[in-house]
C-alpha positions in Angstrom: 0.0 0.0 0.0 1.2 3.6 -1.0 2.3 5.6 1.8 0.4 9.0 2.3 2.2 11.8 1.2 2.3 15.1 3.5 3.4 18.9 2.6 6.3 19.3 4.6 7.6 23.1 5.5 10.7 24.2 4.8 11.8 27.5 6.3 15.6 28.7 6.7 16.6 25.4 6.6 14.3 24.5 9.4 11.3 21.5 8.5 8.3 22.1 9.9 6.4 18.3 10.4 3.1 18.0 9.4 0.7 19.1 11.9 3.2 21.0 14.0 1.6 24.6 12.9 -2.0 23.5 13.8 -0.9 22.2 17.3 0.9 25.3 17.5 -2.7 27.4 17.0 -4.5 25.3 18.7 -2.1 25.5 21.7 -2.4 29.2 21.2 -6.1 29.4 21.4 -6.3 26.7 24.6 -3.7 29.2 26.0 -5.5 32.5 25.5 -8.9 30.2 26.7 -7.0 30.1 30.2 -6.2 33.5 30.3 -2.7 32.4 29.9 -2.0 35.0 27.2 1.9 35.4 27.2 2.1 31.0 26.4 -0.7 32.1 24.0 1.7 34.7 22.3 4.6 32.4 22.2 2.6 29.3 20.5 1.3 31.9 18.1 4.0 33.5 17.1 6.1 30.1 16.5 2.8 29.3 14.2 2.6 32.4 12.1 6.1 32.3 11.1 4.9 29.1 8.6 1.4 30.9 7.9 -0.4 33.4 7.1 -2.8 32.7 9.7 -6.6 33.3 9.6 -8.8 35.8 11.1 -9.2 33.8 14.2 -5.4 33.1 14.7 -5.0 37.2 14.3 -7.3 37.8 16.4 -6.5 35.8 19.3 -2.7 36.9 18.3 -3.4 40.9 18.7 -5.5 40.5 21.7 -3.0 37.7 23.4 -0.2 40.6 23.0 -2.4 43.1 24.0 -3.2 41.6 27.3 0.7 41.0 27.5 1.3 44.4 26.6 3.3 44.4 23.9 1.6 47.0 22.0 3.7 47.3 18.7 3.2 44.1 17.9 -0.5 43.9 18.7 -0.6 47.2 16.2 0.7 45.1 13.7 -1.3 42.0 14.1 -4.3 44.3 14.2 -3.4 45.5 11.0 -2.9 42.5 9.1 -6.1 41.3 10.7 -7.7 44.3 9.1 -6.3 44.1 5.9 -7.6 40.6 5.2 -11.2 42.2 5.9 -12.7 40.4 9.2 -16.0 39.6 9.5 -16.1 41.3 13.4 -14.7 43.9 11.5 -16.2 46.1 14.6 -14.2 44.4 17.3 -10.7 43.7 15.4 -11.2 47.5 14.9 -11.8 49.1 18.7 -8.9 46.4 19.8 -6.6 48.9 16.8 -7.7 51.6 18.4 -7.2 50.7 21.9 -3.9 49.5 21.1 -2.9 53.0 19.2 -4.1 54.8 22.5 -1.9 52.6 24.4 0.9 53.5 22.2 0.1 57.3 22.5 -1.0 57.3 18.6 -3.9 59.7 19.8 -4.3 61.6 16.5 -4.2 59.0 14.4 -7.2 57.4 16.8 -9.1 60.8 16.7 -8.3 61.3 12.4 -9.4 57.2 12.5 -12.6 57.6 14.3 -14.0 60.8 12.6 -13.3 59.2 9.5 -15.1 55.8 10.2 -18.0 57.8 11.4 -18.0 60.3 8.2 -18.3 57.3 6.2 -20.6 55.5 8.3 -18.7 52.4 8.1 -19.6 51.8 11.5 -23.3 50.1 12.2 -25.4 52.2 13.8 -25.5 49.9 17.3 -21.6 50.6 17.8 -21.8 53.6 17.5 -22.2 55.3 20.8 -19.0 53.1 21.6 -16.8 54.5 19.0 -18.1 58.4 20.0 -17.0 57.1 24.3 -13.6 55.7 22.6 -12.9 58.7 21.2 -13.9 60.9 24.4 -12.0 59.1 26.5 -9.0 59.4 24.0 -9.5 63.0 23.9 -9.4 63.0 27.7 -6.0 61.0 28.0 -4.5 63.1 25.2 -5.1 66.0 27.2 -4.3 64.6 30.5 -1.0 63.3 29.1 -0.2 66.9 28.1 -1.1 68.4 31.8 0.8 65.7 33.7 4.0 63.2 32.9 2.5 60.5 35.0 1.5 57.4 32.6 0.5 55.2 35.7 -3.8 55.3 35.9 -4.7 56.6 39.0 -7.5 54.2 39.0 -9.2 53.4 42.7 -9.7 50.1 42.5 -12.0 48.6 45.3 -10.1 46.4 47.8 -13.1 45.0 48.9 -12.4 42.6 46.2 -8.9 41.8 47.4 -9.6 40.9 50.9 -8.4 37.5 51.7 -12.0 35.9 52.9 -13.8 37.3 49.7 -10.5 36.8 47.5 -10.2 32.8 48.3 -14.1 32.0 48.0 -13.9 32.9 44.6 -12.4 30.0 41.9 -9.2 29.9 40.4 -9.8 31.3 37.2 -12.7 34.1 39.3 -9.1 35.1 41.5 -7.1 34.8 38.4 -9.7 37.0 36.2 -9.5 39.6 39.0 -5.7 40.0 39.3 -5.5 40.7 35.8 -8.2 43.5 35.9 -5.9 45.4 37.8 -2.7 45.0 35.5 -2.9 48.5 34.3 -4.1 50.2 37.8 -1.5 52.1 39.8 -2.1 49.5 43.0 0.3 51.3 45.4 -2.9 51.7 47.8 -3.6 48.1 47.3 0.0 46.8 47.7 -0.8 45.4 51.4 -3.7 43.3 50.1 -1.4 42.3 47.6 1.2 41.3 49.8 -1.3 39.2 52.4 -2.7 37.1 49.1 0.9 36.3 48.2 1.4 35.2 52.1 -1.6 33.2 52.5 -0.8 29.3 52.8 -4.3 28.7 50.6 -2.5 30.8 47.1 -1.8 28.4 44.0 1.5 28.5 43.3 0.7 30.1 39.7 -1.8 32.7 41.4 1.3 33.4 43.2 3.0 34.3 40.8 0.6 36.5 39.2 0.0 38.3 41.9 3.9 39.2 42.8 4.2 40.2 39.0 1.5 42.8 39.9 4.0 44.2 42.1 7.2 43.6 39.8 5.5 44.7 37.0 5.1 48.5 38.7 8.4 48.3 41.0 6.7 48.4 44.2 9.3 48.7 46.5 7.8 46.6 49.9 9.1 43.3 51.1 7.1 39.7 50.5 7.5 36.5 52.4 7.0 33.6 49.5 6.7 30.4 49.9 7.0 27.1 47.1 7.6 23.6 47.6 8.0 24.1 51.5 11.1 26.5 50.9 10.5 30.4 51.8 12.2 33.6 50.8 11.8 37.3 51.5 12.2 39.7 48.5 11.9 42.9 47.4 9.8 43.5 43.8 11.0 46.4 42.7 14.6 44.7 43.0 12.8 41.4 41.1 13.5 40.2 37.3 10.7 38.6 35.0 10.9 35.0 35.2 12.6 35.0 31.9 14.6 36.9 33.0 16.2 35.3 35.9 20.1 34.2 36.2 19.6 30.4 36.0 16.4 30.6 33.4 18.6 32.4 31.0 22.2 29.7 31.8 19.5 27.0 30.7 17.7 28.6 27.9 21.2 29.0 26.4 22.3 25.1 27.4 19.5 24.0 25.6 20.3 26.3 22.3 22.7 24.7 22.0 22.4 20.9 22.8 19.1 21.0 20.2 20.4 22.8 17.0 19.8 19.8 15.2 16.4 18.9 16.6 14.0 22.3 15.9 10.9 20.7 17.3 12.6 19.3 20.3 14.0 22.8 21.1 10.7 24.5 20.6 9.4 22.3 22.7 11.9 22.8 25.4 11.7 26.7 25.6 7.9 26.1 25.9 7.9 24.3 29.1 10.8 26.3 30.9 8.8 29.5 30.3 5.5 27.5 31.5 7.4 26.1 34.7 9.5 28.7 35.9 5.7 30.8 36.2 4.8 28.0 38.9 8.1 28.8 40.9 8.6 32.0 40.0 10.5 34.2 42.3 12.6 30.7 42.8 13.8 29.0 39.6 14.7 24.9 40.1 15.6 24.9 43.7 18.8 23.2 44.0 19.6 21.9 40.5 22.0 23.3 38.1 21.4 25.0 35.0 22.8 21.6 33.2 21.0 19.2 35.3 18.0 21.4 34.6 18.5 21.5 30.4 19.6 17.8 30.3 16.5 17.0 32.5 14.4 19.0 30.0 16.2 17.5 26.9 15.4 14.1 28.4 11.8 14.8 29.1 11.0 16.2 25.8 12.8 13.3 24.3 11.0 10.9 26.2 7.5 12.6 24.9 8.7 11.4 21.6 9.2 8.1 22.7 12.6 7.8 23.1 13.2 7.1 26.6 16.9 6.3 28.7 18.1 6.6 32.0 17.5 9.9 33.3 16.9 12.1 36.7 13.8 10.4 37.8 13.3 12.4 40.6 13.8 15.8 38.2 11.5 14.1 35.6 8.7 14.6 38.9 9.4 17.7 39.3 8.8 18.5 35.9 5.6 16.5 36.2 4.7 18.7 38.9 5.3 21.7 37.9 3.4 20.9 34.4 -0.1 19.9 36.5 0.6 23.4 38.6 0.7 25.3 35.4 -3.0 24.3 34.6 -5.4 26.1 36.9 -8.1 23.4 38.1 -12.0 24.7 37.1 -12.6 24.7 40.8 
C-alpha cells in the first residue's frame, strides 16, 4: 500500500512536520482560553512564522499581545487582521484603536474615528461606543499633556482583594481579577497584595501572578513567599521577570545549543521552561544546576517522543509537577 504523502515546510533550513503549525494554534487558542496569554503569544508567534494565519489566529494573536502588553506588535497583528477584511470587522477595529491609544497614537485614533463615522462604516449599534472611545481618547490626550505621570490613578475597590472574599472565589474568578488590575497604579492596594501572596491557601501560579502585579510597577515593599516548603523574602521592585532570571537564561542558552539539530525538540523545550518557571517563580529549580536542569528538559521532551533512557527520575517529577501546577483546576 502507497504511503500517504504530506506537505512538509521548509523554512531557513528549518522542517516544519506536518501538523506542527495547527498544534501550535491550537495551543495558542487553549492558552488565550485560560487566560494564559503570554504562552498564547509564544505558541502563536512560532505558528505564524509558517502561515499566514486566519482571522481567528489574528485575532486571538493581537489580543494575546495586548493583554501582554506588547503594543507594537498587537498594532501590527491588528493591521494584518484588518487588511484581510474580518467579518467582526467592529471588534478587530476598537482592539486597533485601543492599542494605538496605548501607544500614544492619539491623532491617528481621533483622524481614525472621525473618518469611520463620516463614512458611516460603522453600524449604527456601535456607534455610541466609538463616540466614548474617542472621548476618552480626547481625555488622555489632554491629561497626558497636563501631567507626565503614565501610571492610571485608578481606585480600584479592595473589597475585592480581601483574603476571605479573595479565596471563596475560583481559580480562574481570583485569576480573572488580578489581571483587571494590570494596568491600575495598586500602590494603595500593595498590602492586600502582599497578604494574598502570604496566604498558605495561594496556587502557586496565582502566586506568581500576583507578585508580577507588584514587579511589574516596581513596588518597593518586602514579600515573604513560599514554594515547595522552601520560603524567601524579596523585594519586587529589586525582582527580574521569570525570563529573566540568572539560572532561566544559563538554561535557555544550554538547551540552544544541545538541540540545534532537533528544531521541534528545542521549541518544545523553551515552551515548558517559560511554562514552569511561572509556577516557581521568584525561585527557579531549587537546587539543580542549569545543566542538570536542560539535560533534564532534553530528556523529558525526548521521552515525549518516545525515546526514553536513564535519566533524573526524581527531576523528571518535578517536571511532572510543575506541568499539572501550570493548569489552573476549574474549581
Amino acid at each position: 500500500m502507497r504511503k500517504k504523502r504530506h506537505n512538509i515546510l521548509k523554512q531557513d533550513n528549518v522542517i516544519v512536520f506536518p501538523g506542527a503549525i495547527d498544534k501550535l494554534i491550537a495551543d495558542g487558542h487553549h492558552f488565550a482560553e485560560h487566560y494564559q496569554y503570554d504562552l498564547a503569544v509564544q505558541a502563536l508567534s512560532e505558528a505564524l512564522q509558517y502561515t499566514e494565519g486566519d482571522e481567528s489566529t489574528l485575532s486571538v494573536y493581537a489580543f494575546s499581545l495586548y493583554e501582554i502588553r506588547n503594543f507594537e506588535k498587537a498594532k501590527e497583528a491588528c493591521e494584518k487582521l484588518l487588511a484581510i477584511g474580518p467579518h467582526k470587522y467592529i471588534e478587530a477595529m476598537e482592539l486597533y484603536l485601543t492599542v494605538c491609544m496605548e501607544l500614544k497614537e492619539f491623532n491617528q485614533v481621533e483622524e481614525l474615528i472621525r473618518s469611520l463615522l463620516e463614512e458611516q462604516v460603522i453600524p449604527e449599534e456601535s456607534i455610541p461606543k466609538f463616540i466614548r472611545l474617542q472621548e476618552l481618547n480626547a481625555r488622555i490626550a489632554e491629561n497626558l499633556i497636563q501631567t507626565d505621570e503614565p501610571v492610571i490613578d485608578f481606585k480600584f475597590d479592595s473589597t475585592e482583594l480581601q483574603l476571605d472574599y479573595f479565596f471563596s472565589l475560583s481559580y480562574m474568578k481570583q485569576f480573572q481579577l488580578l489581571q483587571s488590575i494590570r494596568q491600575v497604579n495598586i500602590r494603595h492596594i500593595k498590602e492586600e497584595i502582599v497578604a494574598i501572596i502570604e496566604d498558605d491557601r495561594i496556587h502557586p501560579l496565582l502566586q506568581s501572578e500576583a507578585l508580577l502585579l507588584l514587579v511589574n510597577q516596581q513596588v518597593d515593599t518586602t514579600v515573604k513567599v513560599t514554594k515547595f516548603n522552601v520560603q524567601c523574602t524579596v523585594n519586587p521592585s529589586e525582582l527580574s521577570e521569570p525570563s529573566a532570571l540568572p539560572v532561566t537564561k544559563a538554561v535557555l542558552s544550554v538547551v540552544e545549543d544541545e538541540l540545534q539539530q532537533e528544531p521541534s525538540a528545542l521549541d518544545m523545550v523553551q515552551y515548558l521552561i517559560h511554562r514552569h518557571i511561572v509556577v516557581t517563580y521568584p525561585f527557579e529549580w531549587f537546587d539543580y544546576e542549569a545543566r542538570e536542569i536542560a539535560d533534564g528538559y532534553v530528556d523529558f521532551v525526548h521521552a515525549m517522543f518516545g525515546e526514553v533512557k536513564e535519566t533524573d527520575y526524581d527531576l523528571m517529577d518535578f517536571f511532572h509537577k510543575l506541568e499539572q501546577l501550570s493548569e489552573l483546576p476549574d474549581v
